[in-house]
Every structure is written in C-alpha cells, then in structure tokens.
LOGUKE-31264 format. One line per 8 residues: number of its first residue (from 1); for each residue x, z, y negated of C-alpha. Coordinates in pm, 1 decimal, padded with zeros to 6 digits. Each point is the difference from the previous one (the first is absolute). Example, Ala and Ser with C-alpha at 12.3 -4.5 7.8 and 13.67 -1.06 7.14 Angstrom:
# LOGUKE-31264
1) 01230.0,00780.0,00450.0 | 00137.0,-00066.0,-00344.0 $
***
This chain:
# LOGUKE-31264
1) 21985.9,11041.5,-01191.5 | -00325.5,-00142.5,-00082.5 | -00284.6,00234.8,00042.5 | -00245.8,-00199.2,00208.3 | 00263.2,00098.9,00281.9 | 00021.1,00273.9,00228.3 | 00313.4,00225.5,-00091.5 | -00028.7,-00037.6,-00347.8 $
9) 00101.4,00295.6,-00243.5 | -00287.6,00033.6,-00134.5 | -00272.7,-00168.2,00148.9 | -00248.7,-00032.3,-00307.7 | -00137.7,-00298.2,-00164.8 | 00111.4,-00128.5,-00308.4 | -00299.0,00114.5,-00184.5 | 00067.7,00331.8,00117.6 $
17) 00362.7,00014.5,-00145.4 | 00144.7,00307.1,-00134.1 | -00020.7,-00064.0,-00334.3 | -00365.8,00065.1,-00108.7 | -00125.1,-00337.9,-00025.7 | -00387.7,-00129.5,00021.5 | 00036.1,00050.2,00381.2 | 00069.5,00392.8,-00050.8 $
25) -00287.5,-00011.9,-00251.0 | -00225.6,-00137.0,00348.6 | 00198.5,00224.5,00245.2 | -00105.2,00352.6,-00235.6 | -00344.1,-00126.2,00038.4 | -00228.0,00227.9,00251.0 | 00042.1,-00134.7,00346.7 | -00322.4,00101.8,00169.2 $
33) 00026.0,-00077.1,00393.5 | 00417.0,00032.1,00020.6 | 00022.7,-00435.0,00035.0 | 00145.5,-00208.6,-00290.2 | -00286.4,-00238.7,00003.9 | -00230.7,00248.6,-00052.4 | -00332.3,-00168.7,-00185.2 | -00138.2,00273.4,-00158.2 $
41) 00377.3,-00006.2,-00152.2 | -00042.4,-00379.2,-00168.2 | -00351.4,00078.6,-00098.4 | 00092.5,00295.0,-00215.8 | 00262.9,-00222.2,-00130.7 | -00251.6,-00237.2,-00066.6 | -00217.5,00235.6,-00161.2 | 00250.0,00113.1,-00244.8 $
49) 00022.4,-00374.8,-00099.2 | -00383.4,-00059.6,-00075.3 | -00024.5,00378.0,-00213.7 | 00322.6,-00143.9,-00193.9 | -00149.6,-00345.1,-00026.6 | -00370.0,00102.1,-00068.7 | 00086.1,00275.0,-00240.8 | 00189.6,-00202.2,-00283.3 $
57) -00197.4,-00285.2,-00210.0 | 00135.3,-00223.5,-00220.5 | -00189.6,-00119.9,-00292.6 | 00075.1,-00324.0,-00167.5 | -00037.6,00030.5,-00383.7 | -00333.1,-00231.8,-00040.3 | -00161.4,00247.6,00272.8 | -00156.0,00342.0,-00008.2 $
65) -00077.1,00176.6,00371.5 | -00310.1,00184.4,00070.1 | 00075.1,00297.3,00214.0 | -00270.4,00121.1,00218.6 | 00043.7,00361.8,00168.4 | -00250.6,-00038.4,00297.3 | -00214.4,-00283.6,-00197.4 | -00014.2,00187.9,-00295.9 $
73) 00158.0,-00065.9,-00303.3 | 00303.1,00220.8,-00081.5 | 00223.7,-00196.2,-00238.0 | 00156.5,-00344.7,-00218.9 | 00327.1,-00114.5,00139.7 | 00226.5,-00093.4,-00306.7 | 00218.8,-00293.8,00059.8 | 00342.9,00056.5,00166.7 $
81) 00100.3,00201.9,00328.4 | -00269.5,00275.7,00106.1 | -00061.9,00236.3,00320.9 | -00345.0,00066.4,00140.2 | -00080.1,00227.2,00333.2 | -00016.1,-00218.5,00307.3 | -00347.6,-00192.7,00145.6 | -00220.4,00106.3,00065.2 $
89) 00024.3,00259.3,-00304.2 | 00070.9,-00242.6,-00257.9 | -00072.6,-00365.1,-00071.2 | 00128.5,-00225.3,-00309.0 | -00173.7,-00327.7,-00098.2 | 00195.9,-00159.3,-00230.0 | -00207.9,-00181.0,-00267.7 | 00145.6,-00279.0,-00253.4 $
97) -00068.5,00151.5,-00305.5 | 00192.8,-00195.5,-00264.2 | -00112.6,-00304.0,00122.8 | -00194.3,-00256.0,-00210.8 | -00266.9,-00129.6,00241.9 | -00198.1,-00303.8,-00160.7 | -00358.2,-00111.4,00053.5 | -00100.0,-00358.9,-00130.9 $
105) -00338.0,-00135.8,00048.9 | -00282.9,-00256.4,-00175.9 | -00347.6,00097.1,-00009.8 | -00322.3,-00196.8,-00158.4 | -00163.6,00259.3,-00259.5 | -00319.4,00013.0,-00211.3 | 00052.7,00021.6,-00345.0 | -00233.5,00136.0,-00265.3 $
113) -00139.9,-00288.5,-00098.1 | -00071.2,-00061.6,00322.3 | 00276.9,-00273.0,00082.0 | 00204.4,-00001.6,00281.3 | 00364.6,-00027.5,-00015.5 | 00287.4,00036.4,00268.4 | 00231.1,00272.9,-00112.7 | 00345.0,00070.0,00128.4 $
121) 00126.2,00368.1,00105.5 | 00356.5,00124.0,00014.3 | 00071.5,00405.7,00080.6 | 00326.6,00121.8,00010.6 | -00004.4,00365.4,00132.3 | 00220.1,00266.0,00196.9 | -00006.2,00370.2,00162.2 | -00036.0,00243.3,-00250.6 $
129) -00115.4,00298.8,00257.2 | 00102.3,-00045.3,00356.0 | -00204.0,00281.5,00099.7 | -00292.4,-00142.6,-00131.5 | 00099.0,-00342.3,00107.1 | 00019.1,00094.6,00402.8 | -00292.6,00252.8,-00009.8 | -00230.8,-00062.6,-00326.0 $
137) -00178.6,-00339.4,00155.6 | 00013.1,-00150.5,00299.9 | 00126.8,-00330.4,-00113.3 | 00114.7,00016.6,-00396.2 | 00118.8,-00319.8,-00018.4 | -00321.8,-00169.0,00114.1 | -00179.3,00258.8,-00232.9 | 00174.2,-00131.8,-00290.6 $
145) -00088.1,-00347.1,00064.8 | -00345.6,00071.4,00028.5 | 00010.9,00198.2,-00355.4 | 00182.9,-00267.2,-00155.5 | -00260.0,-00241.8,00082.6 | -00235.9,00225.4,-00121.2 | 00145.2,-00008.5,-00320.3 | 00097.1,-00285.9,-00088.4 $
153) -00390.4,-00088.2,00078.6 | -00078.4,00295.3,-00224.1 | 00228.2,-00089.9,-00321.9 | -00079.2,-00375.8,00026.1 | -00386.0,00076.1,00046.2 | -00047.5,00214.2,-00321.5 | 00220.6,-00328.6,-00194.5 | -00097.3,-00310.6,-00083.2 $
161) 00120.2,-00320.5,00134.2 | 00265.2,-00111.2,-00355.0 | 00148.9,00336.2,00049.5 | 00057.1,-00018.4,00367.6 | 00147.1,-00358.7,-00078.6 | 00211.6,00046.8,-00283.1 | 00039.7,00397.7,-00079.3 | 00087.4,00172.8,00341.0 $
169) 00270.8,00197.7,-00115.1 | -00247.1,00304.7,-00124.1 | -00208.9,-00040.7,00302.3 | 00297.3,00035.1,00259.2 | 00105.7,00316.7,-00181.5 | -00330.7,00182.4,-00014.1 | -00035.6,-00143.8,00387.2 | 00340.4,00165.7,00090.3 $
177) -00131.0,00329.6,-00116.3 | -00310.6,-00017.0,00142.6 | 00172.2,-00068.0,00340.5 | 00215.6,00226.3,-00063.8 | -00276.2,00299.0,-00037.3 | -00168.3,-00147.9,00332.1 | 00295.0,00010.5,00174.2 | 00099.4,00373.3,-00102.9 $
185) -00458.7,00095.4,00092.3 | 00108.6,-00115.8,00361.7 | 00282.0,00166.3,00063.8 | 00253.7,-00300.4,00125.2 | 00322.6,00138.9,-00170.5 | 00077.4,-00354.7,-00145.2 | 00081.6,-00073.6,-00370.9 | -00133.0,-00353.9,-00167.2 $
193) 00330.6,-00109.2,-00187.2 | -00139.3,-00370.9,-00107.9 | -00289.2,-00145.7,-00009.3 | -00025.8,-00373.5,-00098.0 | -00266.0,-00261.9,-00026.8 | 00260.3,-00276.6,-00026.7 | -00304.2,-00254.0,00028.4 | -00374.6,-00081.9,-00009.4 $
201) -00125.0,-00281.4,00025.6 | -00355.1,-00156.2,00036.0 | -00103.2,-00181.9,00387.3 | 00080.5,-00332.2,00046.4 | -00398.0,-00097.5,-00007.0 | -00027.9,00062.7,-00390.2 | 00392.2,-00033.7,-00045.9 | -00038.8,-00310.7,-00289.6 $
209) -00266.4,00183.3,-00115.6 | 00189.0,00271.1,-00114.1 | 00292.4,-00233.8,-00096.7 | -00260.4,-00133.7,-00269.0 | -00010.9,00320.2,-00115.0 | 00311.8,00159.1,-00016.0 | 00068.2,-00423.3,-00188.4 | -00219.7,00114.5,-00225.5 $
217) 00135.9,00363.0,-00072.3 | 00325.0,-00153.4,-00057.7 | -00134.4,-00241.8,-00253.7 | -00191.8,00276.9,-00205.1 | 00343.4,00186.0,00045.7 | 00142.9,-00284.0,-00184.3 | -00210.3,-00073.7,-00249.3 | 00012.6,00337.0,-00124.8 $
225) 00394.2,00015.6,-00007.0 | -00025.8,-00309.1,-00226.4 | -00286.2,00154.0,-00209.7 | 00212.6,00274.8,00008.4 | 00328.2,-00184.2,-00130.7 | -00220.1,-00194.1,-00252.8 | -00161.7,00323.3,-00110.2 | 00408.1,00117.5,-00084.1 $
233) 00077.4,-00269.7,-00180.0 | -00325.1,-00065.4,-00211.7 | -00070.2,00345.4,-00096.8 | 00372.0,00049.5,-00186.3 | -00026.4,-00294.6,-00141.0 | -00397.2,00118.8,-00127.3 | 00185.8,00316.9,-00160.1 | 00228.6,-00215.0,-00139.7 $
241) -00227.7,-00172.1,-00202.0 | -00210.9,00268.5,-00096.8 | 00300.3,00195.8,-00148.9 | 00099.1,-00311.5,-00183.4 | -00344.2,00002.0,-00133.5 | 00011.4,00369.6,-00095.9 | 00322.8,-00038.0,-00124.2 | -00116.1,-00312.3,-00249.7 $
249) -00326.1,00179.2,-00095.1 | 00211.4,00338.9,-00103.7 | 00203.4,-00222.9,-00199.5 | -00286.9,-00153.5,-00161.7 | -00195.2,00325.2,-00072.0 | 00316.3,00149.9,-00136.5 | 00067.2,-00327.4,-00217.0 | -00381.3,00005.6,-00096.1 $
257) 00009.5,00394.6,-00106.1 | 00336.8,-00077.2,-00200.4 | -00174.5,-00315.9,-00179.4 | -00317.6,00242.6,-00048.9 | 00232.1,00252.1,-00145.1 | 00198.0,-00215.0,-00253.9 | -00294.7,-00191.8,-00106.5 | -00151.4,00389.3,-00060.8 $
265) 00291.4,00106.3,-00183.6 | 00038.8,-00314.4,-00216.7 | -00376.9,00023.8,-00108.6 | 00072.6,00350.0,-00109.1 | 00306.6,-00109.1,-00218.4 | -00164.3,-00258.2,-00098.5 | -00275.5,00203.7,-00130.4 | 00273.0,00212.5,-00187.3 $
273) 00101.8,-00293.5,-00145.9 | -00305.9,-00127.4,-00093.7 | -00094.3,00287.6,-00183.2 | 00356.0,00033.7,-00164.1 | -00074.8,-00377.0,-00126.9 | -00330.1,-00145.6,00047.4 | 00040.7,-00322.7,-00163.2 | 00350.9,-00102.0,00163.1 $
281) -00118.4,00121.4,00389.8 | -00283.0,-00178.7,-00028.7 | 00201.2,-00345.2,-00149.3 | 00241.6,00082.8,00257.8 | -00256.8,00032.8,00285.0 | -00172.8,-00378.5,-00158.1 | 00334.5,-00120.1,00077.5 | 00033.2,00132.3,00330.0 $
289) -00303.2,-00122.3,00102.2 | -00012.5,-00374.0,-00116.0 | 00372.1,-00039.7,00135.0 | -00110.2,00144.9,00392.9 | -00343.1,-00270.3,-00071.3 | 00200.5,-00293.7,-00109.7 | 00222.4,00061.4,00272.5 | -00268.4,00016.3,00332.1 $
297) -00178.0,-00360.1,-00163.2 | 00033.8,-00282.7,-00171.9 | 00023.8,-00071.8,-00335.7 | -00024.5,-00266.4,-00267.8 | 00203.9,00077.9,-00343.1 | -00150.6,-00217.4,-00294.1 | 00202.2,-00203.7,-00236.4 | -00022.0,00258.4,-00295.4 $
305) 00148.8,00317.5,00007.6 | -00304.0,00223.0,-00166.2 | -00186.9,-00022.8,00350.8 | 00049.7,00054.5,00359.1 | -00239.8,-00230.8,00238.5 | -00031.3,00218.2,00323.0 | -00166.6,-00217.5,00258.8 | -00053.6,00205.6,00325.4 $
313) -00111.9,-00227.1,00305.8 | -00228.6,00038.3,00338.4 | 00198.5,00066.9,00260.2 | 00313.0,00099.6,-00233.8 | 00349.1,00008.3,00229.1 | 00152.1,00335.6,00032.6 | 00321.4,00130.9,-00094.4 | 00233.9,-00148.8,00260.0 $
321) -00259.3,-00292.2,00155.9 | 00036.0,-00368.9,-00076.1 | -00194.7,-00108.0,-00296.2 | -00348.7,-00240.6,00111.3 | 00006.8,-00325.1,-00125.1 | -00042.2,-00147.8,-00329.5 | -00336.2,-00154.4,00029.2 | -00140.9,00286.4,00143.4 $
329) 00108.5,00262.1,-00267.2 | -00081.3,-00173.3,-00260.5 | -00352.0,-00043.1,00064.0 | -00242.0,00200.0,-00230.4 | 00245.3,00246.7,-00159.2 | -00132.9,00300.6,-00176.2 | 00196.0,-00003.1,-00315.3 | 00070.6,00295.8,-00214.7 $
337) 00156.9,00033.9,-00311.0 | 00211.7,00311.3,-00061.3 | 00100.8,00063.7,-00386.7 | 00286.3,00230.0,-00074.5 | -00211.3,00221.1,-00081.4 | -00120.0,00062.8,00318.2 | -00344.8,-00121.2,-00002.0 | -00128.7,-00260.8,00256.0 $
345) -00205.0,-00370.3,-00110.4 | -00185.8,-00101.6,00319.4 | -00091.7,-00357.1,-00005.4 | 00089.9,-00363.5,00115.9 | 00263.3,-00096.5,-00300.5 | 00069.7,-00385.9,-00025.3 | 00342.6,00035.0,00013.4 | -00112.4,00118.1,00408.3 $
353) -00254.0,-00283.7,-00003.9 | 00217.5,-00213.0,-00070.3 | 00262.3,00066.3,00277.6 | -00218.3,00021.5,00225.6 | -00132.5,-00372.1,-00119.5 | 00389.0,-00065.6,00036.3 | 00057.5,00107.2,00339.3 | -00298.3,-00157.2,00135.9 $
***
C-alpha cells in the first residue's frame, strides 16, 4: 500500500525508511517544539553545513593563504587541503605567490651629460613574503613602480648618454639590485626577478640628430676593424722581414768571422813559412800577387818575352763586369815594365805609343 494513504503499515515517509538512510540521519536530529518542520531544526542543519564548509580551505599550488586569528596574523597556508576555525575566528586571503607579475613602461631621463633620452622599463617580479605583501605597505605593487622609476632615473643619471645607448646590460643589473634593496627598505614582500631596458632611444625632436651620431660611431667602429685587420696582416709580414734580415746578417757575420779567421791563420803559416824559407815565400807571395793584379785589370803583353807591359786603366772593369770600350781604355795608359826579376820600369815605352797611335 502506498504510504501517502491512510491504513498503511507503516505510515512513514520514504526518507524515514527503516534502513538508516540520510532521512534517519535528519529524523536523530533534536526536534525542538515536537513538529517535523521545526526551523530551529533546518537551521542547525544549516549551521553544520557553513562550520563544514567554512572550516576546510583549499590552496591551489601557485597560492599561499594568510590566516588571520581575529585580524592578527597567526600563520602561512601551504598549498593543498587545510582546516582553519570558523569566521569570525579565522580568515584566509589567498595571495598568488608564484606568479610572475610584469611591469613595462617608457620614461624620458636626464643623462649625465645632460642629454635627454627616452628609456624603456621592463620588471618582472612575484610574492616572495605574503605576510609582508598583505600587511608591509599599503599598496606594494604601486610601491614598486614608483621605486623602479626611481631607479632607472638614478642608474641612467650617474651614466652617460653612449652607455645608456649602446651598453645597458651593466646598468640593468646594478638597477635590478638597487630595486631590489628599495623594495626589501619598504617592506612590500615582492622579489625583482628581471629587470630589462630592452630600449632607449633619443625624442623624436633631435631623433636625426642622434642618427648622425650613432652614423658616425659606426663608421669609427669600422675603420678601426679594418685598421685592425690591416694591423694583422702588416705586422707578420714586418717580423717576417726583419727575421729574414737577422737571419742574412748572422750569416754574414758568421761568414765574415770565418774569412777573418782563415785569413788569421794563413798569415800565421805563412809567417812559419816565411821564416822556414825566406827567399821562396817571398817569390811565391810576388807570384801570388801579380797573378790576383793581372787578373782584376787589363793588360798589354809586349812582343818579347824578357818584359811584361802592365797597363792598368781609369775606370778599370771588375772581375765579372763587361769590359769599357776600346777607345776609352786605351787612352793615356800608364805603362810599366816588370822584369823577371821583379823590379818595375815606369814610363811611356814606344812599343805603348805606338798602339795607342794604332788604335787611334
């Protein structure tokens, strides 16, 4: 029979069966006032929903939550599932912690040489202190703008306007730092991963201007690359030659000490030889010398054999050169007569004159 009619067996609802079901759970709970739609009955069953509900937290892994016991700070909620007492006891604020926030902005800026040029700001940061992050300032992120304005206007106003141009990389670094120490005096929890100055640039009034400039820097750059790569290929070269020329004067001073040497050691033989046999070193040493004469000039042998006509001429050719003409040889010869005995007969013979009548 169903039980929404009279005479039924057992006259309950279904969610009152007897088997213990969410219905029993309801029917055990206090009934205060003997009716079944008692309110204070739903509202403690409501109740018991919100503690359950306000009492477990989930964290998501990039978040940390702040708990507060009565607005004061009590503890760091660690991502995952967590319990807290009920509101008003305890309050979580969850904070995004490994998030990377980014701040990009371009500012004009005074340089030290008192030029101004448009510089280009990008921050990366994130929460490294929640604590400090809700509490330590009343607006970090704002706070950190602010500082990084302040200095990137610092760092750029102690440089000079070809470093903030062309060699930013140092002054971003020692700018991250400083930010970095600002950030930490004013107590915003937040941690300066990057800092960039991806660009800087001068305003569009004196923009050619400064594209004269930055022409010309390029062309000194150049001109010193090719000095450079002239400079690498000369100065080898340079060495080269001046070992070549070290090398031939070594050989020459060695060839010059070996000549000095032999000639040094021949005289002394030769003066054991001359003492040994006076008369046949010294005939040999006549001989010696007349042959190496007769050889470097000319010469003019007579028709008899008792005399040799030695005729040495201006501007006599040297051993190897081509001999000077004829008519210029001839002219004015200084004639001597050498005997076999070795003495000399200066003179103009007329055998000479003659010849020389003949070739003129």
């Amino acid at each position: 029979m169903a039980w929404n009619k009279p005479g039924g067996s057992s006259g309950r609802s279904p969610r009152s069966g007897g088997n213990g079901g969410l219905g029993g759970l309801f029917d055990k709970l206090p009934d205060f006032g003997g009716g079944g739609a008692n309110p204070l009955r739903w509202a403690g069953i409501a109740l018991a929903l919100w503690l359950a509900f306000n009492c477990f937290v989930l964290v998501a892994e990039q978040e940390r939550g702040v708990v507060l016991r009565f607005g004061l700070f009590a503890r760091i909620m660690q991502p995952g599932p967590n319990l807290k007492l009920p509101w008003p006891i305890e309050s979580v604020t969850k904070v995004k912690a490994t998030q990377i926030s980014n701040y990009e902005d371009r500012v004009p800026v005074l340089t030290r040489d008192e030029n101004i040029v448009e510089v280009a700001i990008n921050v990366q940061y994130r929460v490294s202190d929640p604590q400090l992050y809700l509490f330590g300032t009343r607006d970090g992120d704002e706070v950190l703008k602010q500082a990084a304005l302040s200095t990137v206007r610092e760092q750029v106003g102690r440089s000079d306007l070809d470093t903030v141009l062309g060699a930013r990389e140092q002054l971003a670094v020692s700018a991250r730092d400083r930010l970095q120490k600002s950030l930490d005096a004013y107590r915003t929890g937040l941690l300066v991963t990057e800092l960039n100055l991806p660009d800087a640039r001068p305003p569009q009034q004196v923009k050619p201007a400064f594209d004269d400039v930055n022409s010309a820097q390029q062309d000194k750059e150049r001109l010193i690359s090719e000095a450079r790569a002239d400079a690498a290929k000369i100065v080898p070269e340079a060495r080269g030659q001046a070992a070549r020329v070290r090398t031939v004067a070594e050989g020459y001073k060695t060839a010059e000490i070996a000549r000095a040497t032999g000639d040094a050691q021949r005289f002394s033989l030769l003066v054991q030889q001359y003492k040994a046999a006076p008369e046949v070193t010294r005939k040999r040493l006549w001989l010696e010398t007349v042959q190496d004469v007769l050889a470097r000039n000319r010469k003019i042998v007579g028709g008899d054999g008792r005399q040799l006509i030695w005729a040495p001429m201006e501007g006599a050719a040297k051993p190897g050169s081509p001999a000077p003409a004829a008519s210029s040889s001839l002219v004015s010869p200084v004639v001597e007569a050498v005997t076999q005995d070795g003495s000399t007969r200066s003179g103009r013979s007329g055998r000479a004159a003659g010849r020389e009548e003949t070739v003129r």
